[in-house]
C-alpha positions as CSV (number, residue, x, y, z in Angstrom):
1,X,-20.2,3.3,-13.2
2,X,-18.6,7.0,-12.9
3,X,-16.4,5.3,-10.2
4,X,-15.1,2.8,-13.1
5,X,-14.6,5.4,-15.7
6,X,-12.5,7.5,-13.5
7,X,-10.4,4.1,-12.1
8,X,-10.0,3.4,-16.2
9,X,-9.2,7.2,-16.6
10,X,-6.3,7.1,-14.3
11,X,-5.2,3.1,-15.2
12,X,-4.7,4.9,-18.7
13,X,-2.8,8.2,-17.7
14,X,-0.3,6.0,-15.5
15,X,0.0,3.9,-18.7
16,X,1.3,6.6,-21.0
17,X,3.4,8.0,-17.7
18,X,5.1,4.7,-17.5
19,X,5.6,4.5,-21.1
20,X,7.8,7.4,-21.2
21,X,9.3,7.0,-17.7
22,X,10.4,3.4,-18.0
23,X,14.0,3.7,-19.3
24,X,14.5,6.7,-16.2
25,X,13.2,4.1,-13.9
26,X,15.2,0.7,-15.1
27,X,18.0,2.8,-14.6
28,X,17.5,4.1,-11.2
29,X,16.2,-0.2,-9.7
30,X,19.7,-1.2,-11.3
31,X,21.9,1.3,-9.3
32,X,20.3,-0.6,-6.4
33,X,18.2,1.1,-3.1
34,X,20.2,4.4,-2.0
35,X,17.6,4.4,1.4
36,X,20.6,3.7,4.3
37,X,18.9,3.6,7.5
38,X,22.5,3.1,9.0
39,X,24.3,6.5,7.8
40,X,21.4,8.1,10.2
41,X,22.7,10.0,13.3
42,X,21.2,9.0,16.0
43,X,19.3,12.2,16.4
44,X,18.3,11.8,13.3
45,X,16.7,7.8,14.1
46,X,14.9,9.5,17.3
47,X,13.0,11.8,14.6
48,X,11.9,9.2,12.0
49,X,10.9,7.0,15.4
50,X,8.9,10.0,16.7
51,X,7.2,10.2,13.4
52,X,6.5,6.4,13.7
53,X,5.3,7.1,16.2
54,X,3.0,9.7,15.2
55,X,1.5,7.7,12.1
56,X,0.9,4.6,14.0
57,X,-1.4,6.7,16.4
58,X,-3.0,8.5,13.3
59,X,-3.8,5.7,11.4
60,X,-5.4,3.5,14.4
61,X,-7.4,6.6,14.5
62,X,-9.1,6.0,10.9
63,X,-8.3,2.7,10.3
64,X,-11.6,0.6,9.9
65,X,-12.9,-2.7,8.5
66,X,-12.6,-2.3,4.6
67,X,-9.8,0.1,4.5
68,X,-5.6,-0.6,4.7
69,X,-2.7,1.7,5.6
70,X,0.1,2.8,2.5
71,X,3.5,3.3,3.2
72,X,6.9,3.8,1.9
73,X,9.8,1.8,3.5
74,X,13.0,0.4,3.4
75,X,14.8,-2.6,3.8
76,X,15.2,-1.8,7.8
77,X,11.1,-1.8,7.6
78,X,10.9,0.4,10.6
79,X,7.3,1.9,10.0
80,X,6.2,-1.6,9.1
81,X,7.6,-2.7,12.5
82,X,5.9,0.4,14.4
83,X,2.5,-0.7,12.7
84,X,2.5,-4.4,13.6
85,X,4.1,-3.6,17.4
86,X,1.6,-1.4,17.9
87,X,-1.1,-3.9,18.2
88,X,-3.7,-2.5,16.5
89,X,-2.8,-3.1,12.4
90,X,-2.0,-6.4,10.9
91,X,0.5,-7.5,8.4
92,X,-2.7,-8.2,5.7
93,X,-3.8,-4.6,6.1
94,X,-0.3,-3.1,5.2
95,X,0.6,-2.4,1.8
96,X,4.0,-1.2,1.0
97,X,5.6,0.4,-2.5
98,X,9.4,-0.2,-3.5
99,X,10.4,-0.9,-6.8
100,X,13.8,-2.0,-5.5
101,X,13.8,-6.3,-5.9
102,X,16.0,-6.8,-2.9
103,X,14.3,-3.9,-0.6
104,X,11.2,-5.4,-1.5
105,X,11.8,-9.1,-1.0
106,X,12.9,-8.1,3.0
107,X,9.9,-6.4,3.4
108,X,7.7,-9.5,2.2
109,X,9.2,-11.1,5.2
110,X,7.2,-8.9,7.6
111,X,4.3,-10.5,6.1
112,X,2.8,-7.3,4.6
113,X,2.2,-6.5,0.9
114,X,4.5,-5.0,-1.3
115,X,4.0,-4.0,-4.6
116,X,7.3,-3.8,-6.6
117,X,6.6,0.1,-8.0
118,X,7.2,3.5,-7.2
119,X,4.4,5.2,-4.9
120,X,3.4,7.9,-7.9
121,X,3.0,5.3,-10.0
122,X,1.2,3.0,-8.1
123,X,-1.1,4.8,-6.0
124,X,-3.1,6.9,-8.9
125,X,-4.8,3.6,-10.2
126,X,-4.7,1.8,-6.8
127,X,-8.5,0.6,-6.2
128,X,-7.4,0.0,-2.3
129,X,-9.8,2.4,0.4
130,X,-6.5,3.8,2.7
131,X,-7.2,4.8,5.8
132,X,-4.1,6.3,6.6
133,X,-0.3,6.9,4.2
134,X,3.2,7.7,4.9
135,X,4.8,9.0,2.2
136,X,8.2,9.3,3.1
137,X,10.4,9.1,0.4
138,X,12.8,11.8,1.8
139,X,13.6,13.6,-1.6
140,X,12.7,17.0,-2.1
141,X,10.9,17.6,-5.8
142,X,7.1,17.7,-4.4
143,X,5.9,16.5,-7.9
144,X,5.7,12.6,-7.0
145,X,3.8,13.5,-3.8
146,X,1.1,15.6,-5.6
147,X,0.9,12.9,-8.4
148,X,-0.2,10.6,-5.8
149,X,-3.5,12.3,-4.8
150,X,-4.6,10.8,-8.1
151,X,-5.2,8.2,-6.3
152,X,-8.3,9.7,-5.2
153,X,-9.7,9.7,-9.0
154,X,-9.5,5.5,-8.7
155,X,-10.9,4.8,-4.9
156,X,-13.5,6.2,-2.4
157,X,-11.5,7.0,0.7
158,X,-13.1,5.9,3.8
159,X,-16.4,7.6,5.0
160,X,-13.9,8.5,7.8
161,X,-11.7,10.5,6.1
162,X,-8.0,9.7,6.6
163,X,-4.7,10.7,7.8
164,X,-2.1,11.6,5.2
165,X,2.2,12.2,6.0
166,X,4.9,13.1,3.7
167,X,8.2,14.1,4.0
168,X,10.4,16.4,2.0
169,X,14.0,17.4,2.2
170,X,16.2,20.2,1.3
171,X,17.3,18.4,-2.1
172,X,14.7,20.2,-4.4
173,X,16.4,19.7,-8.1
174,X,14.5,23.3,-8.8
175,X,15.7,25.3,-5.6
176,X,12.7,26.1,-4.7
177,X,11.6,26.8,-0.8
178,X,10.7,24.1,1.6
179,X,7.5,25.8,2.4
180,X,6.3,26.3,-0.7
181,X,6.9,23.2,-2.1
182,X,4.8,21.7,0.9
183,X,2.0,24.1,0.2
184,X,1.9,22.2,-3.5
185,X,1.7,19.0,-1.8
186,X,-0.9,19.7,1.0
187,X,-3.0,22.1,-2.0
188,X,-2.9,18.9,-4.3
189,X,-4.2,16.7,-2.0
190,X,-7.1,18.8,-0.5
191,X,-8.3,19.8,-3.6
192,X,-8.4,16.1,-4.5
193,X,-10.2,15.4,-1.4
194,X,-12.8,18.6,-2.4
195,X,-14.5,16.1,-4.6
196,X,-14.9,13.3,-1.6
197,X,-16.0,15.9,0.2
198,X,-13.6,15.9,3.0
199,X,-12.0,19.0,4.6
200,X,-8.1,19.4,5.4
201,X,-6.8,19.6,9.0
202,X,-3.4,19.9,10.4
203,X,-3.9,17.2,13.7
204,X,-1.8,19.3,16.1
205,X,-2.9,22.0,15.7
206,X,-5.8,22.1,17.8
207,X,-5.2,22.4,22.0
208,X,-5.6,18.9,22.9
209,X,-2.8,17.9,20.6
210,X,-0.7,20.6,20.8
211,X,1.3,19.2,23.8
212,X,1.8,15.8,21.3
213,X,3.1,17.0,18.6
214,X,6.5,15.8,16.8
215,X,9.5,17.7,15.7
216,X,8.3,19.3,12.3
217,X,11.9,19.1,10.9
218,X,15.7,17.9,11.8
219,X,18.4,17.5,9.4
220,X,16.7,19.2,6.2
221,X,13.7,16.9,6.1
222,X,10.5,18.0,6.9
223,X,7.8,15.9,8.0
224,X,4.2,17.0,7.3
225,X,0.8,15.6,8.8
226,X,-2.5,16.5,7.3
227,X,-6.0,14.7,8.0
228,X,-9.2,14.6,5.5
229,X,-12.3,14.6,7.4
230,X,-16.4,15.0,6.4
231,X,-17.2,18.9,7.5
């Protein structure tokens, strides 16, 4: 029952949200996807592959039987394709937010799920158990990210915990510093995750990972990995 209440508490909050946001948004699926895979250098590719890289291992880490993996991508579906080479996550357990028609309708090709919405306002009333999320949306105003741990109001994250990665750039509307703006992210999410309670970990920072870990930035985008784990 309190599970319920708090799924019907965030259901309504994204309701008014949407309500006031939906002229902002119309606007923004007209002008088309801006995501262009294509204009990427190619030292720029070898750092969203790396990252790809990085998730795919994460997210066979938690991954179990009644949970899925969220992502963002677009239409060149390259995290999609790093899930499914890798062997270990299937098409059924992928779920995918892009409220871009076209983006969306080449991502239903991989066979995955896609839900024609933007991730914030999705994910708060999403009733999906996610083992592991990639939130890489590569803008720079932090507030989306943090509105997306409301999705820990609506669903029970696996007994587990789970992996979580976002990405920011240097394009904050607000000028405010890369750091701190990740601090509001990763302090949104772990207070969310207080209630579960599951602890927050940065994955390479311990020794046996060290040697493993990925670029943290390149080309003004920063890519950040937490995990949410039981004490």
């Amino acid at each position: 029952a309190r599970a319920r209440t708090k799924r019907f508490k965030a259901e309504k909050r994204q309701d008014r949200l949407a309500a006031a946001d939906n002229g902002l948004l119309a606007r923004l699926v007209s002008g088309g996807d801006p995501y262009d895979a294509s204009s990427f250098t190619s030292a720029h590719a070898a750092f969203k592959r790396r990252q790809n890289e990085v998730f795919v291992d994460l997210a066979r880490r938690y991954l179990g039987e009644d949970s899925k993996v969220f992502i963002l991508d677009g239409a060149d579906a390259e995290t999609t394709r790093a899930l499914l080479r890798s062997g270990g996550v299937a098409a059924d357990r992928i779920v995918c937010a892009n409220p871009f028609p076209d983006t969306a309708a080449a991502l239903r090709n991989s066979g995955i799920t896609v839900v024609e919405r933007r991730a914030e306002d999705w994910l708060p009333a999403a009733a999906e158990r996610f083992a592991a999320l990639y939130l890489d949306g590569c803008g720079g105003a932090p507030e989306p990210l943090m509105a997306c741990a409301a999705h820990l109001d609506a669903a029970t994250p696996p007994a587990a915990g789970f992996v979580l990665g976002f990405t920011l750039t240097n394009a904050d509307p607000l000028g405010r510093p890369v750091a701190d703006r990740e601090q509001m992210v990763v302090r949104a999410w772990a207070k969310a995750c207080r209630g579960h309670g599951l602890t927050t970990h940065r994955p390479f920072d311990n020794a046996a990972d060290a040697d493993n870990a990925p670029p943290r930035s390149h080309d003004g985008t920063l890519t950040t990995w937490i995990t949410f784990e039981p004490p």
